[in-house]
Structures are given as C-alpha cells and as structure tokens.
N, C-alpha and C positions, 0 to 999 in steps of 0.2 A: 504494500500500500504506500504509494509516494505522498510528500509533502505538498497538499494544494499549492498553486502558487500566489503570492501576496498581492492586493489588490492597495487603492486608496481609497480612504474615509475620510469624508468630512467630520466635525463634530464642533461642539458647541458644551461650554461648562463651566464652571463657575469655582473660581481658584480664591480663599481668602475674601472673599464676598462681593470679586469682580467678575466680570464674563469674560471667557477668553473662548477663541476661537481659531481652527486652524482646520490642516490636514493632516493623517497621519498611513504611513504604510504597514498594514497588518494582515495579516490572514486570516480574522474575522474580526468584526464586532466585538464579541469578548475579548480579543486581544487588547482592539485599542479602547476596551473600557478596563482594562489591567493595565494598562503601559498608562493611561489617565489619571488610576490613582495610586500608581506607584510614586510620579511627582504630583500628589496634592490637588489634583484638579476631578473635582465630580461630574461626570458626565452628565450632559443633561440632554444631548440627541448626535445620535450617531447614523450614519446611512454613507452609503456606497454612494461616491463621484460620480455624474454621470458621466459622460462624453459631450457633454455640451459645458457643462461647469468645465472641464479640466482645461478646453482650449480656453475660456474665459478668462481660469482664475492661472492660465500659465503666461496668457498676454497682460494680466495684470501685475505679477510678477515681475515677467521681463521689464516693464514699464518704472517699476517701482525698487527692483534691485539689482544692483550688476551681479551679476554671473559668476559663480566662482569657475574660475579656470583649472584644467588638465594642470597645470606647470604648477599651480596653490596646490592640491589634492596630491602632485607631489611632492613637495616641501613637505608638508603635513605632514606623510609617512613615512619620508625620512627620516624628519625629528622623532618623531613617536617611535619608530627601530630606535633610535642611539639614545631616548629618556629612558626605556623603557628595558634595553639592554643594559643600562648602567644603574638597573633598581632603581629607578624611580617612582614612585607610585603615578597610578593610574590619574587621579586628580591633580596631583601638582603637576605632571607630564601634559595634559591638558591645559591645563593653565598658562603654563608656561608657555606653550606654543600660541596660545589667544596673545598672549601679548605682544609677541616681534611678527605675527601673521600681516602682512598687506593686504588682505583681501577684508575688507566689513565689512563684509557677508560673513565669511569662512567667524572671523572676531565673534560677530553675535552669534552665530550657533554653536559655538564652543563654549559661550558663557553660556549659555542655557543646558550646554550639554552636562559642561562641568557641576552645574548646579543640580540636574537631573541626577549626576547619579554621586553626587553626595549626600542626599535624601536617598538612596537608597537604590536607585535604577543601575540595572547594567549597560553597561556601554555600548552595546549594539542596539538594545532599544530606547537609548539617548540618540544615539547619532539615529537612528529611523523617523523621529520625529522632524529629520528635516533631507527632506527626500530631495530637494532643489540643490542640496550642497555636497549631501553624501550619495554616489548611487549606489542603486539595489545591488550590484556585484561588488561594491566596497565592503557595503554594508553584509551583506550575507557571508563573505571570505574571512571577517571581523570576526563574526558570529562564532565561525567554526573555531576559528583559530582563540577564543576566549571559552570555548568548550573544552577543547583539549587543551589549554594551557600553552597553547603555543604564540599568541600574540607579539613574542617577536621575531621570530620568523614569516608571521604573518602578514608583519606589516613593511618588511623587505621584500618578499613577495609581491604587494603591491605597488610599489614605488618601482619596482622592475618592471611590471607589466603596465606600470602606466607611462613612465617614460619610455616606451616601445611603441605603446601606441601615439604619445604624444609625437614621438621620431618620424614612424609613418602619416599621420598628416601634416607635418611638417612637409617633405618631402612632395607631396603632392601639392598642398597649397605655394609650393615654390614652382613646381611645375606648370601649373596652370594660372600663377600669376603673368605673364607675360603676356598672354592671350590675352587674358582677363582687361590689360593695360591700354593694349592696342586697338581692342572694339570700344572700350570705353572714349579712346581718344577720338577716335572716327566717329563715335555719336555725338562728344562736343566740336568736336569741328563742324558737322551737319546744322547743328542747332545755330552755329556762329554765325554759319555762310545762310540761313533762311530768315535769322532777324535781323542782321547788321550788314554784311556784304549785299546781298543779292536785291534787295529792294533799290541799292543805290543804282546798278546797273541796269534794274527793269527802268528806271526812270530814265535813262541814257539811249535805252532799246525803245522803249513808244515815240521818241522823236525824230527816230529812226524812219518808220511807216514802214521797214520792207518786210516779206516774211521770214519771219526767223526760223531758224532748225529745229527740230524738233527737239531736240537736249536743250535747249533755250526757256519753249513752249514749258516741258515738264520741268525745269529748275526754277520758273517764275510761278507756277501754277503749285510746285508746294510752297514755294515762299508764301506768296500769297494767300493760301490755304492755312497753315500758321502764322501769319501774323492776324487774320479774322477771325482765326476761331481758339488760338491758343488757352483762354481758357479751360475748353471745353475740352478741347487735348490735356490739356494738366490733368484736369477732373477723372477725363477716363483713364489715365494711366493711374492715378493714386487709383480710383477704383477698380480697376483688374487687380496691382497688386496686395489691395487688402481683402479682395476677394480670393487670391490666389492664395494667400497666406492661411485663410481664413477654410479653403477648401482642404488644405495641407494639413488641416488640423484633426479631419474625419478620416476613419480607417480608408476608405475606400482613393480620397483622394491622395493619399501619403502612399499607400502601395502601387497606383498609377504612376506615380511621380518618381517613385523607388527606382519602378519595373523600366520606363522611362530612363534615366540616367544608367540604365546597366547597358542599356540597347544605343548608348548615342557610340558616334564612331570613336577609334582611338582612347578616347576618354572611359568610353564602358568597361573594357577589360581589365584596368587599372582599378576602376571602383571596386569591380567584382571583387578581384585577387588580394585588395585592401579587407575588406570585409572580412573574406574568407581567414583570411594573416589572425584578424581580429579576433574572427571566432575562436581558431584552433588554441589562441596563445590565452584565450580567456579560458574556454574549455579543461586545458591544459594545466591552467591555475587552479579551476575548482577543483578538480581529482587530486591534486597535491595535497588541496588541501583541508583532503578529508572528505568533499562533499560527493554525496552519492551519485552515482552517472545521470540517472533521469532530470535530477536536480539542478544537478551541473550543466546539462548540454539545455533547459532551460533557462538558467541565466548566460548562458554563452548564447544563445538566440536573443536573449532581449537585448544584450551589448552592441548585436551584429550593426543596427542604427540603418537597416535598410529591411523595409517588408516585405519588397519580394524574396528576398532571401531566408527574412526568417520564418515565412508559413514554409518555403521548402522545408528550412530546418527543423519546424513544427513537425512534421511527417515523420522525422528521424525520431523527434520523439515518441510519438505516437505508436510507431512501431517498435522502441524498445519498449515502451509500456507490457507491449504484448508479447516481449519474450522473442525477439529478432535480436541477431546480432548485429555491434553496431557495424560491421562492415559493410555487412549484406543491404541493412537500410542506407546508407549513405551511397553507396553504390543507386541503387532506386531516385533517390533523390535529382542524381543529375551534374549534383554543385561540382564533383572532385572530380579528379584528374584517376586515369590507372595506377601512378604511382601513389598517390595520397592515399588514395584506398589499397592500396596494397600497405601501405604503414600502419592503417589502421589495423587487418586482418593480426598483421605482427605485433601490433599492441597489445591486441586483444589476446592473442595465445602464449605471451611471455609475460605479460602483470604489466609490461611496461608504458602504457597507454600515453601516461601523460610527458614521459622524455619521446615520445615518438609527437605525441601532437605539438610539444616546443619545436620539434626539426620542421613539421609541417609549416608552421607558421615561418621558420626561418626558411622554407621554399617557395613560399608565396611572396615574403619580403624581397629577397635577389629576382623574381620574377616582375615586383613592382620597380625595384631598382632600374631593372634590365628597360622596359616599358617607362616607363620616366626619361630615361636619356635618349630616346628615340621620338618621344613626344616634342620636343623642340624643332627635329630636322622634320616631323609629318605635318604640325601644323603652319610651319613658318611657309611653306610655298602657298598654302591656303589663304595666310592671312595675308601676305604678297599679292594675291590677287583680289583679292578682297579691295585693299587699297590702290592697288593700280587701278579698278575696276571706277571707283571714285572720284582717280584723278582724270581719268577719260574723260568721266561723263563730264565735270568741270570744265576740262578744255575744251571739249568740243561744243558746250553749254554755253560757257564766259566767250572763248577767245575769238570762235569763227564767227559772231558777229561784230566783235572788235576789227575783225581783219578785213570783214566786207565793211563798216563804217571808216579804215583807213584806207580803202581805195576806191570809197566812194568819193573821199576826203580829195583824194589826189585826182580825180578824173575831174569833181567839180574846179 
C-alpha cells in the first residue's frame, strides 16, 4: 500500500485570539489540522485548493513576494550540512542561517520555521508550511533523512543535486540567450522604424504623386496602421499575454504548452534531454535516500517541470503500482533511449538503481552539452536571414523610391 500523495489546503484559524490564514501541504485534512496545533493555531476551516484559487493565490504571490531562488535553497543546505555536521543544534542552525540569508523570503520563513519547531514541531513539517520557498522534493528528502537520523548527509545531498540542476539551466538559459537578444532587437527596431522613421518618409512619398512599390505601399500601410490604432494594439497584446498566462495556469493548457516546446525544432530535444537529466538525478536522490520506488519516481515526476513528460512518467508509475518492473515500464513509456533502459534492467538486478540512474542523468547532461554547442552554428544562419530578410524589405521599401525621387530630381 503506497503513501497517497500530498495535496494543498487552505485553512483559516485562530492563533492567540487572532485569525491567521494560509496554505499548507499535507496529505489530509487531519494532517494539516495536526501540523495546526502543533504551532498553537486552532483550526477553524480547512478544504482542499481548488485549481482556480491556486493560479489566483500563486499570481498573488508572485505579485506580493520575490521568489526564492535555486542559488538561496543552495546556500541554505550548504550551511545547514556544515551547522549541522559540527553539532549544532537544529534551532540555533536555523537561526543562524535566517540571519546572513539574502533572500526575505527565505528570512521570514525560517523565522516562523524556527519558531514552529521550538514549540515543539518537527522540521519537515515546519518547513511544509511554506510550500513557495521549500519544495515538495526538498521537503520530502528532509523528511527521510530526519527519520533515519541522517540529516547531514541529507542535506549534502541536496545542495548536490540542486546545484546540478541549477548548472543545467544555467547552461541553456546561456544558450538561448543570444536568440532571445536578437528577435528582441529586430522587434524594437520595427516599432522605431513605424513610429518615428517611416511616417517622416511617407510624408516625403505623397509629394511624390508616383506609384510607389509595393514594399513602400506595405511599410506605410503598417506604419500607418500603428500609429491609428496603437492603443488598441497595446491593449491586445497585454490581453493575449495575461490570457496566455492565465491559460498556462489550467492543467490542460500547461500540458499543450509542455507538449508544444518538446516539438519546437533544435530547441525541443535539449528541453527533453534536460528534463529527463532532471528526472533521473532526482529519482536517483530519492532511493538514496531511503524513499521507497513508487514514492520516489512520484516526486521525480512532479520535479520533471514539464506535463507532457510527467503523465508519460505517470504510467511508469502506474505500472509499478501493479507489480511491473521498472525497466519493462519505462521501456512502454517511450521517454529512454536502449541504452538508458538497459541501465535501468542493471539497476534493477544488482541493488544498484540509484548509482546507475546518477550515470543516466550524467548521459543526458554530455548529451545537453553536446546539443548546446551546436545550437549557436543551427540557429545563427536562421536568425541571419531573419534579419537580412528585414533589411531587404527596408531597402527596397525606403530606398527605391528615394532613387526614383533623385532622378526625377535630375531629369527635372
């Protein structure tokens, strides 16, 4: 019988004879009416987030706090391995890292942690009560590793595997800044050349009276078109993208969007093989560290950060549910390679599962490396003609009627 997995709860309750109000991650009701008055707080209504509150109350969020970052959650367990290695206790180890922390995010909820669980709460369901700053595989790796007494190996462990991943997006977001650079440039040049250049020129062109070329006709005709209706262009473009955000927030349109960026050219296969790095080395961490397969290959799915990927990976569970092994399921799936499932098959028949799914993930990585330094020489002839394609239209737009206006110039 596996462990359900953990959902979010609202609640609402009354601490000291204030209302306080939040969310918390538990695996039922009665959890988070126990983890409630473990710190002091009486519950007075508890119910399950819908999917309409969670994009709600995660855009209110974003709005209202910055973000703790990958590079903070590693400092974090950094220090917490060398407090914690050097017998420090659990509360002053907290403490003390609230206070040199850069992040006031990370600050506030270590003071509420450390408070939680000097009233009595244990650390992993202190740090659960703030599911925006710790996540669920932090959180759960915690778990274990303060069950078996092993929290400081546990928390090297995580500072590894999150600088690993922090490494590989790294790495990409370097990749695909350059692109990123050069359509951005080419869309403020467009907007420069239809509010400021090109109107002066249309006015240069009507005193003209001849007919102009068609690259002329369609350079004046969107200038023109933005400069009469620009607001209404602002207005649709903020409202596509806070509808598009706002769609990205429901299951169905976040797994389009997934499925969508696995399939774009060049870029897809890198996302994929990212993902997959992601999973294996997540994966790879839960069995180390202690947590049971089904359990494990569950929070190595909700890490994966891409839905098409993790209902496939959903299936893998599914089927060990029932008593498949996992080769055989992954195999079905689709995701791996022959070699990768042939690691797995070996994992599985020598104990060794999680030093073979660290190797996977190390062959997904040199495969993202590989695909990275190739991404520069495939898109650079694209985006070359992208912008040659622009400066055409320009000069044959702007200049050939300049050139017919200087030999009209010189015939008259």
């Amino acid at each position: 019988m596996t462990e359900p997995a953990p959902g979010i709860f609202r609640y609402r309750g009354r601490r000291r004879g204030e209302i306080v109000a939040g969310r918390l991650e538990a695996l039922s009701p009665e959890e988070v009416a126990n983890a409630l008055s473990g710190i002091g707080v009486t519950p007075i209504e508890i119910a399950p987030l819908r999917e309409r509150d969670d994009v709600l109350l995660a855009l209110r969020h974003r709005l209202r706090r910055p973000r703790v970052s990958l590079e903070d959650l590693v400092i974090f367990a950094r220090q917490m391995h060398t407090m914690v290695r050097a017998g420090i206790p659990i509360v002053q180890a907290l403490r003390g890292v609230s206070q040199v922390s850069h992040s006031e995010s990370l600050q506030r909820a270590l003071e509420t942690v450390v408070q939680s669980v000097e009233e009595g709460q244990g650390l992993t369901a202190s740090l659960r009560q703030h599911p925006h700053v710790f996540p669920r595989l932090f959180v759960s790796t915690l778990r274990t590793g303060e069950e078996t007494g092993r929290l400081e190996q546990t928390f090297a462990q995580l500072a590894s595997h999150l600088e690993a991943d922090r490494e590989t997006r790294r790495r990409i977001r370097a990749a695909t800044r350059y692109p990123i650079f050069v359509l951005a440039a080419i869309a403020v040049a467009l907007v420069i050349l239809n509010v400021f250049a090109l109107p002066v020129f249309t006015e240069v062109f009507s005193e003209f009276g001849a007919e102009l070329p068609w690259a002329t006709r369609l350079l004046i005709g969107t200038s023109e078109l933005t400069l009469a209706h620009w607001p209404h262009l602002l207005a649709l473009v903020v409202a596509a993208a806070v509808g598009l955000r706002l769609w990205l927030g429901t299951p169905r349109g976040r797994l389009a969007w997934d499925h969508l960026k696995l399939r774009l050219p060049v870029l897809g296969s890198i996302l994929e093989k990212a993902t997959l790095s992601r999973f294996a080395r997540t994966f790879a961490l839960c069995l180390r560290s202690g947590i049971p397969l089904v359990q494990a290959i569950d929070l190595a799915t909700a890490v994966a950060e891409n839905e098409h990927v993790s209902a496939r990976l959903q299936r893998i569970r599914g089927q060990l549910q029932r008593g498949e092994s996992l080769a055989r399921t992954a195999e079905a799936s689709g995701l791996f390679t022959p070699l990768v499932l042939q690691m797995f098959s070996v994992g599985e028949a020598t104990g060794a599962l999680d030093d073979l799914l660290y190797q996977v993930a190390e062959y997904y990585d040199r495969d993202v490396d590989y695909e990275l330094g190739r991404i520069a020489q495939s898109l650079e002839p694209i985006l070359l003609l992208a912008v040659g394609v622009l400066v055409l239209l320009l000069a044959l737009g702007v200049y050939l009627p300049m050139w017919d206006l200087a030999r009209a110039a010189r015939g008259g």
